[in-house]
C-alpha positions as CSV (number, residue, x, y, z in Angstrom):
1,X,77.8,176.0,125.2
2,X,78.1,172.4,124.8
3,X,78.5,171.3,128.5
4,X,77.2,173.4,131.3
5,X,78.6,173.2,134.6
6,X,76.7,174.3,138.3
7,X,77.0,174.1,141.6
8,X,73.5,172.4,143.7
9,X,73.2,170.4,146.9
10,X,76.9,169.8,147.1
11,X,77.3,168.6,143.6
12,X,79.0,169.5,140.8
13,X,76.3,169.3,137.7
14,X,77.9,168.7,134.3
15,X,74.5,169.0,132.0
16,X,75.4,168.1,128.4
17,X,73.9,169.7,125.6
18,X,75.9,167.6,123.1
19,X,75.6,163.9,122.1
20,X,79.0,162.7,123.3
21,X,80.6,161.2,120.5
22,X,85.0,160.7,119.7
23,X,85.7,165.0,119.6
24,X,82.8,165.7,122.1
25,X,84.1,163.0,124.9
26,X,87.7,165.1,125.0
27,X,85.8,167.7,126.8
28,X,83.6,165.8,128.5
29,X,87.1,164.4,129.7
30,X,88.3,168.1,130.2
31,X,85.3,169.1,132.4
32,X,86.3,166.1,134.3
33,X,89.4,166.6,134.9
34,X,89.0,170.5,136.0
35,X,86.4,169.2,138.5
36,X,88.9,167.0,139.8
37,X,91.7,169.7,140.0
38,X,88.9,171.7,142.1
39,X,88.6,169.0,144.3
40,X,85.0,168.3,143.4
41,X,84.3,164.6,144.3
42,X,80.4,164.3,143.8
43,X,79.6,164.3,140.2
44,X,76.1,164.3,138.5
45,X,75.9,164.2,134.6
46,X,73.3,165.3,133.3
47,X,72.0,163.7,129.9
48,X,68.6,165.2,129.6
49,X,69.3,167.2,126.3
50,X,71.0,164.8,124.6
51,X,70.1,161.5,122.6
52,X,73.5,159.9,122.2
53,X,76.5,157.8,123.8
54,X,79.1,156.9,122.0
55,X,82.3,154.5,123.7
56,X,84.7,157.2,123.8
57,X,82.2,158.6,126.3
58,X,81.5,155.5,127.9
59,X,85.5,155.3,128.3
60,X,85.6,158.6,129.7
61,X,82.9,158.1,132.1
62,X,84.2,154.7,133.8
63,X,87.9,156.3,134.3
64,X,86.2,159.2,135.8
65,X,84.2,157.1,137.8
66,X,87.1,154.6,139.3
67,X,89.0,158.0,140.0
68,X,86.7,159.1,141.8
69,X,85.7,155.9,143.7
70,X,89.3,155.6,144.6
71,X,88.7,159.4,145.9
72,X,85.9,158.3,148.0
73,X,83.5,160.4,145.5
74,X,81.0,159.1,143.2
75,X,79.9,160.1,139.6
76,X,75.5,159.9,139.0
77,X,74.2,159.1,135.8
78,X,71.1,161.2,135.4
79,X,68.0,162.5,132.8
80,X,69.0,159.5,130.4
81,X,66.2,158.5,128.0
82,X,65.6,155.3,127.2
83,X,67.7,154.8,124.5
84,X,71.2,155.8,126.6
85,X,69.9,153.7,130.1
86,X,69.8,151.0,127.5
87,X,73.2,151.1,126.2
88,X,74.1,151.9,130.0
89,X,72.3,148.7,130.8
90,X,73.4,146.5,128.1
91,X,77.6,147.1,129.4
92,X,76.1,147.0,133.0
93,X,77.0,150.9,134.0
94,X,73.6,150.1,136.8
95,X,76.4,148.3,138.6
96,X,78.3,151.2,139.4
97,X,76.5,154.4,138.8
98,X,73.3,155.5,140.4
99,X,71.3,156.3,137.0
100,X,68.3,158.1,137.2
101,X,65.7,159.4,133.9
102,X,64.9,162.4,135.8
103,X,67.6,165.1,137.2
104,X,65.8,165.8,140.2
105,X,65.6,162.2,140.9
106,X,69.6,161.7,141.5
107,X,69.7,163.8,144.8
């Protein structure tokens, strides 16, 4: 399974187990979008198993996010290692996701 998706203190988890390059960022897009269509407006990605972010991804994740916003939900950055909170950093995501290194951190 490439992205896992669960249920936990009212939001919807999307844990990757996947580096989200060009192919990969479609269904990142998809998982999105069927959240959406379940009316699921609190959204925590999980990045603790992977290693990479590629800009299809980072595309994917600000639409979702300004969707969402517009929704009155919010998408949470979370388990990113150092090397994806620095790419995060370097386009400024930090000033519009919550980003966390650590899962349990983001409730």
């Amino acid at each position: 399974m490439e992205i896992e998706k669960k249920k936990e203190r009212g939001f919807l988890i999307l844990t990757l187990f996947v580096d989200i390059n060009v192919e990969n960022s479609i269904l990142l897009d998809t998982y999105f979008q069927q959240a959406i269509d379940d009316n699921e407006m609190n959204i925590i990605v999980n990045f603790s198993n992977i290693s990479y972010v590629g800009s299809s991804g980072i595309g994917v994740l600000a639409r979702r996010f300004r969707q969402l916003r517009e929704k009155n939900g919010t998408v949470i950055l979370a388990g990113c290692n150092d090397s994806i909170r620095r790419i995060f950093e370097l386009i400024n995501f930090q000033s519009f996701f919550k980003i966390f290194s650590k899962l349990e951190d983001a409730f």
